[in-house]
C-alpha positions in Angstrom: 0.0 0.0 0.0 1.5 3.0 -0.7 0.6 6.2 1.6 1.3 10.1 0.7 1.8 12.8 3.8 1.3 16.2 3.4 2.9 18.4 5.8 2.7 22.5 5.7 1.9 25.2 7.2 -1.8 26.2 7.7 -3.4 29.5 6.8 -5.0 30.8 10.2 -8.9 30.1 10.4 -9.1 30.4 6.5 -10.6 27.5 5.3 -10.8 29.3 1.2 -6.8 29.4 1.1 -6.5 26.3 3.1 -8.5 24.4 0.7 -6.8 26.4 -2.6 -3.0 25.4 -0.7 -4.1 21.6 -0.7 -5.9 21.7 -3.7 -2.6 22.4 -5.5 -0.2 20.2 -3.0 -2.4 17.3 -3.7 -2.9 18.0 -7.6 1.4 17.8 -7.4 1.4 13.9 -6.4 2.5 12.7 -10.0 2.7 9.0 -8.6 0.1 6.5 -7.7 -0.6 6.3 -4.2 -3.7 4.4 -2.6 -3.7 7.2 1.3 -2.9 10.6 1.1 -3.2 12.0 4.9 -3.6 15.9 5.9 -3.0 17.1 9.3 -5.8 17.9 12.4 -7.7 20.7 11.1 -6.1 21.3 8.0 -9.2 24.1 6.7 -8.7 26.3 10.1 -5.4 25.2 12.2 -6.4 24.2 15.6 -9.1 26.5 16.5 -11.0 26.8 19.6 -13.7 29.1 17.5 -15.9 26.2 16.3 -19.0 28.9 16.8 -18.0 30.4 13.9 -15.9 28.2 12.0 -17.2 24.9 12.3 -19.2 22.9 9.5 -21.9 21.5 9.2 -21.6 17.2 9.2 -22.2 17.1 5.0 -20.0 20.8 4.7 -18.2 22.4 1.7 -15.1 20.4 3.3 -16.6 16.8 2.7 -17.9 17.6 -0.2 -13.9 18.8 -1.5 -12.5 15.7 -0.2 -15.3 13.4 -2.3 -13.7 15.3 -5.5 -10.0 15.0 -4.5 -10.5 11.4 -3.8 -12.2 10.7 -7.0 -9.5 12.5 -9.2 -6.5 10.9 -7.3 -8.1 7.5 -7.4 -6.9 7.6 -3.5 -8.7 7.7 0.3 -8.3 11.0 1.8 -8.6 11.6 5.5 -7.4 15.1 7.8 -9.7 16.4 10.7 -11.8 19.2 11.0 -14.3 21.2 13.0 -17.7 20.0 12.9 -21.1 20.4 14.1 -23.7 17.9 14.5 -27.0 19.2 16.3 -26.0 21.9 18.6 -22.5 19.9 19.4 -19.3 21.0 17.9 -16.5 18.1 16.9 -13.0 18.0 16.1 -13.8 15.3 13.0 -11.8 13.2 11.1 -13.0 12.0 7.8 -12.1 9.1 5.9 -13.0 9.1 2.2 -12.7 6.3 -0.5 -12.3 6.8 -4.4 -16.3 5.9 -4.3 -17.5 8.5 -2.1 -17.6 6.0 1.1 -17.3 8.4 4.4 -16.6 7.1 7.7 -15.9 9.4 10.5 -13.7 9.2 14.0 -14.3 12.0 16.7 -11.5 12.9 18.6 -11.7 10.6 22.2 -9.2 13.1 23.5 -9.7 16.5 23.7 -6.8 19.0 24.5 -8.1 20.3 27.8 -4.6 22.9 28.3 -6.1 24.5 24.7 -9.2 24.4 26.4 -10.4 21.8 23.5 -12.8 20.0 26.1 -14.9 23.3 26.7 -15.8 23.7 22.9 -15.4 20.3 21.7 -17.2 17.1 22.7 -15.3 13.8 22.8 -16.1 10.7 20.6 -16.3 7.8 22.3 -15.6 5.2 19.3 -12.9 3.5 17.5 -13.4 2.9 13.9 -11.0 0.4 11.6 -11.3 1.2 8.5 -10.0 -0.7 5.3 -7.7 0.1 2.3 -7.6 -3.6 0.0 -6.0 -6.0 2.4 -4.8 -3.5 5.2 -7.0 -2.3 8.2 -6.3 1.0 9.6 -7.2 2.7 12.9 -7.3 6.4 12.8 -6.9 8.8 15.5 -6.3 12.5 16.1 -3.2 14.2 18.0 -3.6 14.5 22.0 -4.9 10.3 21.2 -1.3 9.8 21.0 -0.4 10.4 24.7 -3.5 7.0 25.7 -2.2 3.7 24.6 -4.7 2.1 25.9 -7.0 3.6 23.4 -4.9 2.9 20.3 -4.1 -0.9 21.4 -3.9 -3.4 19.3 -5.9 -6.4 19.7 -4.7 -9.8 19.0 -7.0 -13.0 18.0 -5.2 -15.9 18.8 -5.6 -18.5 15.3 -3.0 -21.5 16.0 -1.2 -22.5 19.2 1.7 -20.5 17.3 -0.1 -17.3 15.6 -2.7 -14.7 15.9 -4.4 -12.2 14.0 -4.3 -8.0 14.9 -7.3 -6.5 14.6 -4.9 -3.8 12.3 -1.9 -3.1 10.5 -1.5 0.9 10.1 -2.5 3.4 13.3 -2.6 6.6 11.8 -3.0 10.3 13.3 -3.0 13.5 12.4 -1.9 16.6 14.3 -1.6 19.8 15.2 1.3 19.2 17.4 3.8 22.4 18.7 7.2 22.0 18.4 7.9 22.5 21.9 6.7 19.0 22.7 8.2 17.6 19.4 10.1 15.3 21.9 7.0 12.9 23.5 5.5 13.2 19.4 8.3 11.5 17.9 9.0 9.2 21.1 5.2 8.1 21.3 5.0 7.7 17.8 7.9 5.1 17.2 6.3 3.5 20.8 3.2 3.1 19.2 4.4 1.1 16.1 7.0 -1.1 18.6 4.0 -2.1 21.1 1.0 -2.7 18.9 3.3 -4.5 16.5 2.1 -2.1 13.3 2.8 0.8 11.0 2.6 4.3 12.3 1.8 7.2 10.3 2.1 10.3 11.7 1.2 13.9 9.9 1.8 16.9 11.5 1.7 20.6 10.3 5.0 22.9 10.4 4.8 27.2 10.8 2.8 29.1 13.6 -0.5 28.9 14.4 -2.8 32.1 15.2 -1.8 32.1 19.1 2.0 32.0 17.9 2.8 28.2 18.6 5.6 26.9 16.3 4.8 23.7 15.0 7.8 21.9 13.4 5.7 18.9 11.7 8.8 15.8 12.4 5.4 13.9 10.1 6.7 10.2 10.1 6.1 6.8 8.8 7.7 3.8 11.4 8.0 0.3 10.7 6.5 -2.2 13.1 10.1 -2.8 14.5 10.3 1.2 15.5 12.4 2.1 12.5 11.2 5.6 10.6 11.0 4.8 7.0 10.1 8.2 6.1 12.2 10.7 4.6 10.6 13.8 5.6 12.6 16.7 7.6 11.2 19.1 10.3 10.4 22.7 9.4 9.8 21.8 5.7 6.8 21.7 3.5 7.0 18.0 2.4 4.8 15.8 -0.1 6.1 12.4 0.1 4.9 8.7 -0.9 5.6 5.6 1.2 5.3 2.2 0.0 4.2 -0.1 3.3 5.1 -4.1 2.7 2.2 -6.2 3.6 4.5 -9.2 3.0 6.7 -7.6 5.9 4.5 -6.7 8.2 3.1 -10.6 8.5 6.6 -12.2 8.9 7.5 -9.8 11.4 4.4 -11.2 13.3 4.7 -14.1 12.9 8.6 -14.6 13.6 8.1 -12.4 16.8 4.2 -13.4 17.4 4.3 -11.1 20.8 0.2 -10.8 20.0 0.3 -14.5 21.6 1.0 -13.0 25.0 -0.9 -10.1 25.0 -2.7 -8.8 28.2 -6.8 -8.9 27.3 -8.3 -5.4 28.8 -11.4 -3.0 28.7 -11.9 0.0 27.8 -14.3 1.6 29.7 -16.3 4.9 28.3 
């Protein structure tokens, strides 16, 4: 499967020029890719105006990603702010070639941004599927819980299991002054739940003048970054992820086998 992630600086609560920047970014991927992944609120920057910048659940937004999708014969997914009833929701989409949407809330709202106050918190996990590979996508802050982005492993044979997926994915709006616990947890994430990690951040300063330095990454199951992206730079790279590795890495090291069985309670 091969993944594209875009990582750049974000016009400030300007969803017109945010759309017209990725528009043009995404239009540039010459070579086929099957993902391409946008950071956390990629039409506003991580805004805690959602009164007056939020869309509605079927906005102008959705309706761009449908298009991009269908012209780059790819799934698209990136957060943004959303309201449903009289509830405002940081919202990541997924979208297929076909016009298939599925949507993750954000479990964990940023409560030192005062996120929790405007925001409410999703309380589901979805998996979501690209041909043979099952993804889990989350949002930013969902990076500091592991317990919410565990794997889960079916036992099949006395010496094999199946995880319940291969790629956890998030997108951020992460400051560069805890760049440190990002790219720690990240390579963390792929080394305990025994997958790939993809993780898309956005670089320049936001509207309350927070630098953001991006350090986007794709990590092997064995913790190695396989990504050539640098920090600080507007990037658009492709990553090929092998399927083939993934499943003897498992298998060789079948950690899933001993596995602790937990709850998650809401």
């Amino acid at each position: 499967m091969k993944v594209t992630i875009i990582q750049t600086h974000l016009y400030w609560e300007n969803r017109k020029k945010n759309i017209e920047h990725f528009d043009n970014l995404i239009d540039r991927i010459e070579e086929e890719t099957d993902l391409i992944v946008l950071p956390e609120m990629f039409t506003t920057g991580f805004t805690m105006n959602p009164e007056m910048l939020a869309e509605p659940t079927d906005g102008p937004t959705l309706h761009w990603l449908k298009k991009k999708a269908l012209e780059k014969n790819a799934v698209l997914t990136g957060s943004v702010a959303v309201k449903e009833g009289q509830n405002y929701f940081n919202r990541l989409f997924w979208v297929d070639l076909h016009g298939n949407v599925s949507v993750y809330n954000k479990r964990h709202l940023f409560r030192m941004a005062k996120e929790d106050q405007h925001y409410f918190a999703g309380h589901k996990r979805i998996i979501t599927h690209i041909k043979d590979w099952k993804i889990c996508p989350m949002v930013c802050y969902d990076l500091r819980f592991p317990v919410w982005s565990r794997n889960t492993f079916k036992q099949i044979s006395p010496i094999s299991c199946e995880a319940e997926y291969d790629v956890l994915l998030y997108v951020a709006n992460w400051p560069e002054v805890r760049n440190y616990p990002w790219k720690q947890l990240l390579i963390a994430r792929a080394i305990e739940n025994q997958c790939y990690v993809i993780g898309v951040n956005r670089i320049g300063k936001d509207g309350n003048g927070l630098e953001h330095s991006g350090d986007s990454m794709v990590i092997n199951p064995r913790g190695e970054i396989i990504s050539k992206t640098k920090a600080f730079e507007e990037s658009v790279e492709t990553i090929n992820l092998d399927k083939e590795y993934l499943e003897d890495y498992r298998k060789n090291f079948p950690v899933g086998l001993d596995a602790d069985h937990f709850e998650v309670r809401k």
